[in-house]
MDTraj code that builds the backbone (N, CA, C; nanometers):
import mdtraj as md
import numpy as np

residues = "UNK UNK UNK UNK UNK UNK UNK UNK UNK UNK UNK UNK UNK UNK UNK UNK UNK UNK UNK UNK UNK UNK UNK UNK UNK UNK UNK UNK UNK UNK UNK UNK UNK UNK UNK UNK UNK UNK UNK UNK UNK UNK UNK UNK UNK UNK UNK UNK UNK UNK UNK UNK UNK UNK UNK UNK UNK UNK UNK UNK UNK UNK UNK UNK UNK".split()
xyz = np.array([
    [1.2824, -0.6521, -0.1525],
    [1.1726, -0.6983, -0.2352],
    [1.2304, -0.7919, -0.3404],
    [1.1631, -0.8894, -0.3720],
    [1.1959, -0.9571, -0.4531],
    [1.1648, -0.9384, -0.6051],
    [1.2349, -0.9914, -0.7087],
    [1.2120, -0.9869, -0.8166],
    [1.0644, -1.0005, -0.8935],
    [1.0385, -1.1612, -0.8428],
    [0.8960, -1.1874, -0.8389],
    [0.8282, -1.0619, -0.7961],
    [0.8465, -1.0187, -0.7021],
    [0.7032, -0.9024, -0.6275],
    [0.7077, -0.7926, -0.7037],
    [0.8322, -0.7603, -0.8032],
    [0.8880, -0.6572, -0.8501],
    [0.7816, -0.6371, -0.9518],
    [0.7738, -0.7812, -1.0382],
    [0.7456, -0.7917, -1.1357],
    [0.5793, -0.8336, -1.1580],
    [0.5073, -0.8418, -1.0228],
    [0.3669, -0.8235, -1.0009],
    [0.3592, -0.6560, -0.9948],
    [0.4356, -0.6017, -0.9042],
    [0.3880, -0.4798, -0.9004],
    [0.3706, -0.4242, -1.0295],
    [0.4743, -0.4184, -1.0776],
    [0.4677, -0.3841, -1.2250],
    [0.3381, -0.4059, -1.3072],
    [0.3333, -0.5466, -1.3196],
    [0.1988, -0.5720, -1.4086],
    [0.0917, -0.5198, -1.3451],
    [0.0436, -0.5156, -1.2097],
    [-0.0372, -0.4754, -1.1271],
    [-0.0360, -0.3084, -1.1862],
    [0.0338, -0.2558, -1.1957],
    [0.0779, -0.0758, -1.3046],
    [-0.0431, -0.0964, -1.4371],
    [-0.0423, -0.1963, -1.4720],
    [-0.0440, -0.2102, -1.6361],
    [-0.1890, -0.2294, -1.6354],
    [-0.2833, -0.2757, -1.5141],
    [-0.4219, -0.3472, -1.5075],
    [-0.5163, -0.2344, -1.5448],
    [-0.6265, -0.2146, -1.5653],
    [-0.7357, -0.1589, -1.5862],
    [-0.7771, -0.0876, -1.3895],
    [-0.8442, -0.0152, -1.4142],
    [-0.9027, 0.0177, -1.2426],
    [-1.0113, -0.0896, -1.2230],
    [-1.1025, -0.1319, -1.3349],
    [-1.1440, -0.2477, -1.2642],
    [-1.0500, -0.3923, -1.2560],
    [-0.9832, -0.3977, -1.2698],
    [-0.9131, -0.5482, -1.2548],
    [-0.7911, -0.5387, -1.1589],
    [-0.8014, -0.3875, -1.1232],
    [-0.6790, -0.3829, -1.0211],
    [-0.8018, -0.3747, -0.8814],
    [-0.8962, -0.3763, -0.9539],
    [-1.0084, -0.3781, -0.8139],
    [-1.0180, -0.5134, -0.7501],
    [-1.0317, -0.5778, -0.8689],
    [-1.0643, -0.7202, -0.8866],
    [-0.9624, -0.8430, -0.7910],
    [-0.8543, -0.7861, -0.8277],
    [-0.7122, -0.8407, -0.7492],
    [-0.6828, -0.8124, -0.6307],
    [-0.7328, -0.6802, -0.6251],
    [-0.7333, -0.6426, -0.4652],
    [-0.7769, -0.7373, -0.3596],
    [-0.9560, -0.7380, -0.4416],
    [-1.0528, -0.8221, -0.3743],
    [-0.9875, -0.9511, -0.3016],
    [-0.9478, -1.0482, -0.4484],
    [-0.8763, -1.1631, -0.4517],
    [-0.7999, -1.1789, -0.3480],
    [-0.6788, -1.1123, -0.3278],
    [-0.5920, -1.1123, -0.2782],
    [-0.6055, -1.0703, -0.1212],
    [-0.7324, -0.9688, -0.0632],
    [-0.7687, -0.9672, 0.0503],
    [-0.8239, -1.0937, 0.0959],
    [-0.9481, -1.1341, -0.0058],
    [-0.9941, -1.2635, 0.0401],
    [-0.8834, -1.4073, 0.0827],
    [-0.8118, -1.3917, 0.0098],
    [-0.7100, -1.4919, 0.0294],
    [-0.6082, -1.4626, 0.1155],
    [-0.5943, -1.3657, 0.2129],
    [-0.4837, -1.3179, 0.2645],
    [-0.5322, -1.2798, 0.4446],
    [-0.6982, -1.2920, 0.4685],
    [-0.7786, -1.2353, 0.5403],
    [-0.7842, -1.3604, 0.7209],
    [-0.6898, -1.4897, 0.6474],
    [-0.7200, -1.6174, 0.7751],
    [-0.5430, -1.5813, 0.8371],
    [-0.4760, -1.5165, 0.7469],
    [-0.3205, -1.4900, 0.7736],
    [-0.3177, -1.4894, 0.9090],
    [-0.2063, -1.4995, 0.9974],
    [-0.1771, -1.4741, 1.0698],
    [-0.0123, -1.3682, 1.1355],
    [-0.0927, -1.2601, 1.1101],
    [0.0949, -1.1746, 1.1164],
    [0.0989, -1.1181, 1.2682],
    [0.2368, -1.1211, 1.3188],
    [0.2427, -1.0684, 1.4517],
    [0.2182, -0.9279, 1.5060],
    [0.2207, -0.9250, 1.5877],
    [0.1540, -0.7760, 1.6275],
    [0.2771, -0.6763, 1.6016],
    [0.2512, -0.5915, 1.5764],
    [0.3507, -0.4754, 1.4812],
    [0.4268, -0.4102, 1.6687],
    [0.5384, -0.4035, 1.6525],
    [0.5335, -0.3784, 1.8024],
    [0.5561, -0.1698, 1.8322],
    [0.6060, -0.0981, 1.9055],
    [0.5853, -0.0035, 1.9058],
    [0.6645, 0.0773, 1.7902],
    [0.7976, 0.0805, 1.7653],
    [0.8645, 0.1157, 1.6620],
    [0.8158, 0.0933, 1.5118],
    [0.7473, -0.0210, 1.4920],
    [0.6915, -0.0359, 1.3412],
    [0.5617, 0.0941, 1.3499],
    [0.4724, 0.0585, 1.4784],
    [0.3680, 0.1773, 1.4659],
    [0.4342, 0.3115, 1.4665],
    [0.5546, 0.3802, 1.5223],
    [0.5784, 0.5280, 1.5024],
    [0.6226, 0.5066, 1.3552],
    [0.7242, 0.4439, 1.2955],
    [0.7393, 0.4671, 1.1832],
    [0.6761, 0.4875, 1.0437],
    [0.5019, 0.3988, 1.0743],
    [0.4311, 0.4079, 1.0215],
    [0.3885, 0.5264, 1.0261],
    [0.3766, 0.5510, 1.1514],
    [0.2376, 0.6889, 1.1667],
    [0.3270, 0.7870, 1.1417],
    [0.4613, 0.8094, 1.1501],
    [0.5411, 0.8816, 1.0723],
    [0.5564, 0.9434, 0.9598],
    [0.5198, 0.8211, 0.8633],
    [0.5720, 0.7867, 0.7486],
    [0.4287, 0.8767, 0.7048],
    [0.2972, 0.8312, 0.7887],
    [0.2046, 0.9059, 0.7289],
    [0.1633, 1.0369, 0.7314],
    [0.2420, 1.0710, 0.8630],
    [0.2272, 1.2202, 0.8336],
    [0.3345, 1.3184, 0.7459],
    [0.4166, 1.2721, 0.7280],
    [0.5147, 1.3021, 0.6270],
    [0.4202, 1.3394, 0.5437],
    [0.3589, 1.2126, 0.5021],
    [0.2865, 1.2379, 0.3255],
    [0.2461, 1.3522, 0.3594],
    [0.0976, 1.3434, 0.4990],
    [0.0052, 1.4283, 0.4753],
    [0.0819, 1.5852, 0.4891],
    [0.1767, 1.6088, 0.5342],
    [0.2589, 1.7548, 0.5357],
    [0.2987, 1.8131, 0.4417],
    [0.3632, 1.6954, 0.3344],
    [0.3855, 1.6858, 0.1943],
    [0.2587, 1.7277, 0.0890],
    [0.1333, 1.6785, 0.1195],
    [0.0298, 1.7281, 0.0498],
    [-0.0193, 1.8422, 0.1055],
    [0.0124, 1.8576, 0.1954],
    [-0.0607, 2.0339, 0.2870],
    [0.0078, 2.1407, 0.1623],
    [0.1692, 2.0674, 0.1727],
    [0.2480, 2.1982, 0.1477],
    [0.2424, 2.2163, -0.0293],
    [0.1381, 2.1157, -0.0787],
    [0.1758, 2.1359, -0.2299],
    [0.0581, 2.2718, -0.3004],
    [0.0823, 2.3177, -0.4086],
    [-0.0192, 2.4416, -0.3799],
    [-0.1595, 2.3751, -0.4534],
    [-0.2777, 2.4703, -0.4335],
    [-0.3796, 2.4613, -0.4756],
    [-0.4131, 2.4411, -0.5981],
    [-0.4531, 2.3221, -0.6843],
    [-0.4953, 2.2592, -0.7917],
    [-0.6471, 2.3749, -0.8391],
    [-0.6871, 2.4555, -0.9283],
    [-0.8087, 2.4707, -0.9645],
    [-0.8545, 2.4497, -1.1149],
])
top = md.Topology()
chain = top.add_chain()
for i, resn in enumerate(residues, 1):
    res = top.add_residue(resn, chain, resSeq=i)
    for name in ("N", "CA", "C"):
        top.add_atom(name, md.element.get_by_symbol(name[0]), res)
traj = md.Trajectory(xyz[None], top)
């Protein structure tokens, strides 16, 4: 990651929930004609990996009341 991206994320930390809404928007709209290559099989397990991790990770945390 770069410095630059470092340093959006960051400020992106600092925004309001509406203006981090706002940027979202922005940034889908502007990002939506892209053209990215098809993720090939290894990017999808690692993903779907990656997501069940979390969700195992939140199974195992205890009950909030």
């Amino acid at each position: 990651m770069t410095i630059l991206v470092e340093e959006l994320l960051n400020t992106f930390e600092l925004l309001t929930d509406s203006e981090r809404l706002y940027l979202v928007l922005e940034i889908l709209k502007r990002t939506v004609d892209l053209e990215f290559p098809p993720l090939s099989d290894d990017d999808l397990i690692l993903n779907a990996e990656g997501i069940f991790l979390e969700l195992d990770e939140e199974e195992s945390e205890p009950v909030k009341l």
